[in-house]
N, C-alpha and C positions, 0 to 999 in steps of 0.2 A: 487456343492458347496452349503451347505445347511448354511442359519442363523441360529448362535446359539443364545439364547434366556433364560432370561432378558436378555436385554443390562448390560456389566462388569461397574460393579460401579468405579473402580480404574480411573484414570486420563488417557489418551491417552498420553501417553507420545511423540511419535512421533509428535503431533502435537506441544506439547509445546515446543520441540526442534528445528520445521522447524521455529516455529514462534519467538525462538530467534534467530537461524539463520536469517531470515529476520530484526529482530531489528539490529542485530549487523551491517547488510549491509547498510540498512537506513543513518547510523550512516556514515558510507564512504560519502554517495552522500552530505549529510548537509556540513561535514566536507568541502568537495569538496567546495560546494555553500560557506563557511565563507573564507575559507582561499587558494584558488587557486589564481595563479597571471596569470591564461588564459585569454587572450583577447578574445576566441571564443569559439563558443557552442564544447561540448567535441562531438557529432556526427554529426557535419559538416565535411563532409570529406573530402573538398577543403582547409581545416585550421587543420584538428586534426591528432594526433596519435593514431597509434593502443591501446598503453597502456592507453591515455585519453579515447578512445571511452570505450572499453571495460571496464574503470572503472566505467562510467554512465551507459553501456547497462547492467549490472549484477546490480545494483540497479533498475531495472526498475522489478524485478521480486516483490517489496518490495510490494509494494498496492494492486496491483492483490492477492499475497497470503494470505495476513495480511485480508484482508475482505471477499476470500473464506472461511478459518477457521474461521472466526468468524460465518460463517453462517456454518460453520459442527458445533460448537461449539455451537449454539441454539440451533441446535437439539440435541444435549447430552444433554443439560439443561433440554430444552424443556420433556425429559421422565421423570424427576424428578414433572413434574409439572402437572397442568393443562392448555389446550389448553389460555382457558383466563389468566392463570396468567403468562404464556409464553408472552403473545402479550403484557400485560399490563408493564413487565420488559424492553421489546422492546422497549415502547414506553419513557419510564421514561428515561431509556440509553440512545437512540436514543436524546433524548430533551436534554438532559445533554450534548453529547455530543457534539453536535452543539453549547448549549453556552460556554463548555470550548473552542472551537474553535475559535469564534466569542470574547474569551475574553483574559484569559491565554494564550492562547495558541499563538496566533498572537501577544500578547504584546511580549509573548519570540522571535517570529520573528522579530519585528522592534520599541521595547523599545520603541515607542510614546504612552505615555499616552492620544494622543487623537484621535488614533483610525483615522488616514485619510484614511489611505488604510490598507483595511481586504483584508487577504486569504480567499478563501471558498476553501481549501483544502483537504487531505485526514481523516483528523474528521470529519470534514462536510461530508463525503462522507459517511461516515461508520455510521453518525448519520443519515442521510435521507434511506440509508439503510436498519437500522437497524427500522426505519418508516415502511418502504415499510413490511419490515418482518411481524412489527408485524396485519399489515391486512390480510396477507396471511396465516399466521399458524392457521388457522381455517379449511384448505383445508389441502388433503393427502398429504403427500410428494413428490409423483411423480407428480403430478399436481402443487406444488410449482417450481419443478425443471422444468418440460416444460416451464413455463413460466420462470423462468431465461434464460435457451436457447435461448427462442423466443426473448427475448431482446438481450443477448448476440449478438445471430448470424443473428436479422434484424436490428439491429439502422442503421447500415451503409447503407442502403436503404436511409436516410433522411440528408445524410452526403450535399448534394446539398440544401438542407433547411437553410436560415442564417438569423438570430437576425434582420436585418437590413431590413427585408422581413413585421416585427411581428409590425414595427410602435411604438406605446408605449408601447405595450408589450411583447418587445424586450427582455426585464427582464427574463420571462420564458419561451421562447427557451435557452437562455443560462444558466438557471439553468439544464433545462433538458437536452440540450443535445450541445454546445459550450462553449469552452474557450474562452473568453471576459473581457475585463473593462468594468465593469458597472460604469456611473459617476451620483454618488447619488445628489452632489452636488456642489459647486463651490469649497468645497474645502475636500469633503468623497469622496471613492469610494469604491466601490469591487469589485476583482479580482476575476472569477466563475475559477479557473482551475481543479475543479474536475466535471463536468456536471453528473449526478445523474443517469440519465438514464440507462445505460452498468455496471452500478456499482452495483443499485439495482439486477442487472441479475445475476452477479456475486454473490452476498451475498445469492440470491434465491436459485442459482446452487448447494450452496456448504451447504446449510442447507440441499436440497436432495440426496445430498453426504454424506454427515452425518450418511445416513441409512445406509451406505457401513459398516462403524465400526461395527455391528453389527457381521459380520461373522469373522471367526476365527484368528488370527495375519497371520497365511500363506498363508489363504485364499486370507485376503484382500492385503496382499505384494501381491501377483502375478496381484489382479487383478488391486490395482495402478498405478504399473508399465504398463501395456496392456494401462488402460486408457491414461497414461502418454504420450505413445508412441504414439499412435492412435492421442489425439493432435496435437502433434509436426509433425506428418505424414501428417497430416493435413491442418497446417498450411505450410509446404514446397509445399506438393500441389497446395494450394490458390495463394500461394505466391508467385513459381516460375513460373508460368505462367500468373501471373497478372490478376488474376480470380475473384477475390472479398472480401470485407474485410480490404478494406485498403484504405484512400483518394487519397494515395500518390501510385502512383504505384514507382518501382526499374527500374532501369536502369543501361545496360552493362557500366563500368567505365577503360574498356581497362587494368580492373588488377583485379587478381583473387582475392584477398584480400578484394581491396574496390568491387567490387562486392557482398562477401558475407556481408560484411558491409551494402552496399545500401540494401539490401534485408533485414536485420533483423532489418532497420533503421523502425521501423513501428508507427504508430501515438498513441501515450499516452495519449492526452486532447482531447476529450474523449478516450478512449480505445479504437482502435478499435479489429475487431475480431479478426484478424491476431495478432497484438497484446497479446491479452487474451490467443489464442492457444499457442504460444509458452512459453510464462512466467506462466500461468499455466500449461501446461505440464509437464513442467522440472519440476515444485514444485509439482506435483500431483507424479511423479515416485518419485522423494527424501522423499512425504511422506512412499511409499513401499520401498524403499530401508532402510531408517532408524529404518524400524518398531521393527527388533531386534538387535539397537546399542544402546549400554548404557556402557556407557566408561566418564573418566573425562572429556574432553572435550563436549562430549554431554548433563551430568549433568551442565557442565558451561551454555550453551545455553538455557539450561533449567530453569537457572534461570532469564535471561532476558526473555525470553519467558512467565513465570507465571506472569511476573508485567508489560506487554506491554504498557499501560497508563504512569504507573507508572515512568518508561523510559525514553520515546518518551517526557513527558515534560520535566525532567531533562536533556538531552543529548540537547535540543535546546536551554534551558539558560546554560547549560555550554559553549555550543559552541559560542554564541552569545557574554559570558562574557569573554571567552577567547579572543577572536578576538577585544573584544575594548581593551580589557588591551593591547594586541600587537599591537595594534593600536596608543596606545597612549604613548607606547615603543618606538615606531617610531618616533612620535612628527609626524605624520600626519596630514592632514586636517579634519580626522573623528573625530571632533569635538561635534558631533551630537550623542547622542545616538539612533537615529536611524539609523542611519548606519549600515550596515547588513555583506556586503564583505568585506574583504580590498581590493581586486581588482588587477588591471595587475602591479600596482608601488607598492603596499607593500606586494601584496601576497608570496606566496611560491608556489615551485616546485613541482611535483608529492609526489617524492619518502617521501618529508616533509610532503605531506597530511597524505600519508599513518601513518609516525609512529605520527603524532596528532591522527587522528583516533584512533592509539590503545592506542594510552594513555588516551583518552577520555572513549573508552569502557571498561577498567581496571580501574578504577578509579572507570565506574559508578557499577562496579561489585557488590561494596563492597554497598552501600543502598540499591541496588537492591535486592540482599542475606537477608538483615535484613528486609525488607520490605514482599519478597518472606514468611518468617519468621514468621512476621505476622500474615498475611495472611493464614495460616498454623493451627497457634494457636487460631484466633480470628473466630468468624461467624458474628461478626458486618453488619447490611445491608447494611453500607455506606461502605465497603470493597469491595463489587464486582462492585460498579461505579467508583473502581479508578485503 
């Protein structure tokens, strides 16, 4: 298989289609968090059902994939540019991102204007990231990519390491690498659930994936999918026999089902490897398999895909807004605008999340299309920070 060479100026379209895929899912799990009437976590499986687990375990592919492509996605940039002016976009996104995180973004999660409790969620993740990148793109590709690796497949070495270990500077162990309340003060706090560490590996990984693009559409279908597999191979390996990569080992549940459940039940804050393998996997073969579908549906996807910012904050005050006006349909106690669920007394049932969800993502179709639009026709510099 030999690289063809220039890299094809046109858009990768497979990517922009996994990556509305992945918006659209996103879009399920929030849905879920605003307006489920579940008393318990959807992957406990002394409380859940197959249909709730499996609605949360298939959003768990959102983050992992949503930040590898953005790091195949530097490197597409990254050719149009110069090494400095790559790292220097990095860093300007990267900063940006973090404050719509810390600002927008979080107010659309819990409507207080005073900011007592921040998420350091998946923007923040994607903006320290996209940090970590821009020091690295000064070095070859494949030396960026070991090092995603090396963090990928060692953080779980220091999974035995705990905040409460660091004394006052407790603070960054759980930036780096624990999910923690931090309490700023008697009455702030911040939520770290994205820890930075496994994340930057992943953004690393997938900038030296990037180089894959370069060879031919059949080329790189076959060797996506290989990659895909080898993952997932992978991670069944690690996995079924309690080998490493995971804090939590699985245990036999006297039924074949919750078995395969406990087993793919794997830890998200931080990621770990086990984790990373298989929800990367699947999204590395879906990017080979899609590489030659282009059909309506996949132009749909594609348009949530070109405006993933764009989205991701409309789809959290939609959801948010919706949920108080049903809220206050109710004549509820959620009186509060920051009120987030409606909870196990006012929520709604499964099959209700689902067609919210789709009427939430059809809805947001139609800005996202004009927006896409935009974006098309303009080269404005403030357009590729939004």
């Amino acid at each position: 298989m030999e690289p063809v060479l220039p890299l094809p100026k046109p858009r990768i379209h497979s990517i922009d289609i996994l990556r509305g895929i992945i918006m659209v899912l996103m879009a399920l799990d929030h849905t879920r968090d605003f307006f489920s009437n579940a008393a318990f976590d959807p992957l406990d499986l002394d409380k859940t059902t197959a249909a709730y687990y499996l609605t949360r375990w298939v959003t768990h592919l959102c983050a992992p994939t949503f930040i590898f492509l953005s790091g195949a996605s530097a490197y597409l940039s990254s050719q149009r540019k110069t090494s400095r002016q790559t790292s220097s976009f990095l860093l300007s996104r990267g900063l940006w991102l973090i404050f719509l995180e810390l600002t927008v973004v979080n107010f659309g999660w819990m409507f207080d204007p005073g900011f007592h409790l921040v998420f350091a969620q998946v923007i923040w993740a994607i903006g320290f990231s996209m940090i970590f990148l821009a020091a690295l793109v000064y070095l070859k590709p494949l030396h960026i990519g070991i090092i995603g690796l090396a963090l990928i497949f060692g953080h779980n070495l220091f999974d035995g390491i705990k905040s409460a270990s660091w004394g006052q500077y407790k603070f960054f162990w759980m930036f780096l690498h624990e999910q923690n309340l931090y309490v700023i003060s008697k009455t702030h706090a911040i939520m770290l659930l994205y820890p930075v560490v496994p994340w930057c590996g992943v953004m690393a990984a997938g900038y030296a994936f990037g180089t894959l693009f370069q060879f031919d559409p059949a080329g790189r279908q076959r060797l996506f999918i290989q990659i895909g597999l080898c993952c997932i191979l992978l991670f069944l390996l690690l996995r079924l026999f309690n080998i490493y990569g995971d804090p939590r080992p699985w245990a036999h549940q006297h039924n074949l089902e919750k078995d395969a459940f406990d087993m793919m039940n794997v830890q998200k804050y931080p990621p770990s490897l086990a984790y990373l393998l298989i929800t990367l996997g699947i999204s590395i073969a879906a990017l080979g398999l899609l590489e030659f579908t282009n059909n309506g549906i996949t132009k749909t996807f594609t348009t949530y895909g070109r405006v993933p910012m764009f989205y991701y904050v409309l789809h959290i005050y939609l959801l948010h807004l919706a949920a108080l006006f049903t809220a206050m349909g109710k004549h509820t106690s959620l009186n509060s605008l920051t009120a987030v669920g409606l909870g196990p007394q006012h929520g709604f049932s499964l099959p209700v999340i689902y067609l919210i969800w789709l009427s939430v993502v059809i809805l947001l179709y139609f800005p996202c299309y004009w927006f896409m639009k935009v974006k098309q026709r303009r080269r404005d510099w403030w357009l590729s920070y939004v």
